[in-house]
N, C-alpha and C positions, 0 to 999 in steps of 0.2 A: 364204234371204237373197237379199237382190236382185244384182246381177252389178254389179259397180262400174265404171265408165266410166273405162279408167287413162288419165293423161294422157298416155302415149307406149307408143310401143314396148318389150317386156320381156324376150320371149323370149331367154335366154342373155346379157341384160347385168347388169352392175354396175350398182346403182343405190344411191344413199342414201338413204332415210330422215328428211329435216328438220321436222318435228314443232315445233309451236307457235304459241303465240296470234297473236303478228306484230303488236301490237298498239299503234304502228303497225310494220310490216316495216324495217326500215332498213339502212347499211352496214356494219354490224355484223353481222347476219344473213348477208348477200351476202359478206363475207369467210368466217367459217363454212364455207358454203356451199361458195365459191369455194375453198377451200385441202382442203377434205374432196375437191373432185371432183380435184383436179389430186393431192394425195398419197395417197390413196387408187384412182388410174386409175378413178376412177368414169366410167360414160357416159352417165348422168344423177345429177342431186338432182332429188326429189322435193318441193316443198315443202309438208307436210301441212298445209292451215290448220287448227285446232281450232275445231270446233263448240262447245267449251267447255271450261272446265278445272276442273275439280273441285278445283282446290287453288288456285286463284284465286277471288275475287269481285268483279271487275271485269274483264269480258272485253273490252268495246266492241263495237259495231256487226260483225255476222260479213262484211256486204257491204264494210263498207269495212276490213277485216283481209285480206280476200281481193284486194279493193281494189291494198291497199297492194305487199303481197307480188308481185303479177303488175307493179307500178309499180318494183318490185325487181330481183327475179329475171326479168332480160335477158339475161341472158348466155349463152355458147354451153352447153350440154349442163340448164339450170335448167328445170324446168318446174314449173308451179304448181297444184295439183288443192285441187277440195273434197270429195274423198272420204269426210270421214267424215259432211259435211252431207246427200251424195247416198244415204248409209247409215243416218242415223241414231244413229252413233257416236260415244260421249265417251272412250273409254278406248282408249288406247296400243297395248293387248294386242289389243282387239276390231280395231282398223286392222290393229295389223300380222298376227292371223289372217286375213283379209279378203283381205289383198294376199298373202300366200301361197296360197291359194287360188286367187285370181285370176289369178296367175302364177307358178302353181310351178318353173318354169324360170326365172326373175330368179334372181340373186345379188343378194340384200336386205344393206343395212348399214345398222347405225341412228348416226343422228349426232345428237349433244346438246353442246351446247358445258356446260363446268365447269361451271360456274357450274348447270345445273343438276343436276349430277352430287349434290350432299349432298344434295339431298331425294331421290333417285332411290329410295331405298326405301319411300319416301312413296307412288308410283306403284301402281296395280291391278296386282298379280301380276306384278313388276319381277324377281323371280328367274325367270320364265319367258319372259318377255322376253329379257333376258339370255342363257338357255338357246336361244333361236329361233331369234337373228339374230346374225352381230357387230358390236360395237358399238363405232362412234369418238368418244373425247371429243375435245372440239376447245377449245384454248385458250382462256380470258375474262376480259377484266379485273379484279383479284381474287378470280381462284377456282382454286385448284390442287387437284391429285390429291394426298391423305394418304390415308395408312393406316386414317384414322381412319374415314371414311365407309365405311356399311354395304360397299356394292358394290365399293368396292376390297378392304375384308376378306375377303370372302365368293369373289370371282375374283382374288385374287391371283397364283394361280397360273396362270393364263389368259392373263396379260398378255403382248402381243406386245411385242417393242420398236419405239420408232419407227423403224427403218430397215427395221420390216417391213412398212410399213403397205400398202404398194402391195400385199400380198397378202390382206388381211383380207379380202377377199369373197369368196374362198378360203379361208378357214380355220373350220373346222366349231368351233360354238358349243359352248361358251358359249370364247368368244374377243372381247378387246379392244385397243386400241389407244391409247395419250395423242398429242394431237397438236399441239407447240408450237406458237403464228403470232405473230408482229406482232399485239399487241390493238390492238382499236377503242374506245374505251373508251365508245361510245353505247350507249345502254341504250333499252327502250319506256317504261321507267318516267319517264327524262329527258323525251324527245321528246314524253311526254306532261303532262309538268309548265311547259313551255314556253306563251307565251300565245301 
């Protein structure tokens, strides 16, 4: 496999994980983002653009997803890579092998707001995932943590509470963490329904 170009510096830091189409990126994203790096003491987010999504069929333009995202993520500790375009990578599992590998000394945390947490089982080999890294869900406008979704069944007993989260990058997987914010309530879906 080819050696991936990381967007930053890794050795021994915290990093997150933000994973998605970005289609277009918006402030909704950047809060995400922005509330995962400041409660979780992350010293970066990574922002993964996807080469494509297997459980979508409508990706849009990958230049201008990538586009959008680096028009986003400004802020102190964001950085934006196309890692999985520079690899050839569609699946979740294959990135986040990829960047372990690449920097095995990172402290990885994966961040997915709610909202896409119910289909999370949907995902390529999402129980191994889960078992790799740990994972912060991050608030979404209509989308809360039940019981009911695979993933919260299945790690129930894994779950950190939120006044731990400042230590998730530290805490050996399969370990997670909910994380309430202030929603945004924009969507890619909206901003792309917009004329």
């Amino acid at each position: 496999m080819i050696r991936p170009r990381l967007p930053g510096p890794a050795k021994g830091l915290a990093i997150g994980l933000f994973g998605g189409s970005f289609n277009p990126a918006h402030a909704g994203h950047l809060l995400v983002a922005e509330t995962a790096r400041k409660r979780l003491s992350l010293d970066q987010v990574w922002w993964i653009v996807a080469r494509g999504n297997p459980l979508k069929s409508d990706h849009g333009a990958y230049a201008a997803r990538l586009t959008s995202a680096r028009a986003i993520a400004r802020s102190a500790g964001m950085r934006v890579t196309d890692l999985e375009a520079q690899l050839g990578l569609t699946y979740s599992i294959d990135t986040l092998r990829a960047l372990q590998k690449a920097a095995p000394d990172a402290r990885f945390v994966w961040l997915m707001g709610a909202d896409n947490l119910a289909g999370f089982q949907r995902w390529k080999d999402w129980e191994e995932i889960a078992r790799s890294v740990p994972i912060a869900v991050i608030g979404r406008p209509g989308a809360r943590i039940t019981r009911a979704t695979a993933f919260a069944r299945k790690f129930a007993r894994h779950r950190l509470p939120e006044t731990s989260a400042a230590a998730l990058s530290q805490a050996i997987p399969p370990a997670w963490v909910y994380i309430r914010v202030r929603e945004n309530p924009l969507s890619s879906t909206a901003l792309r329904a917009c004329p």
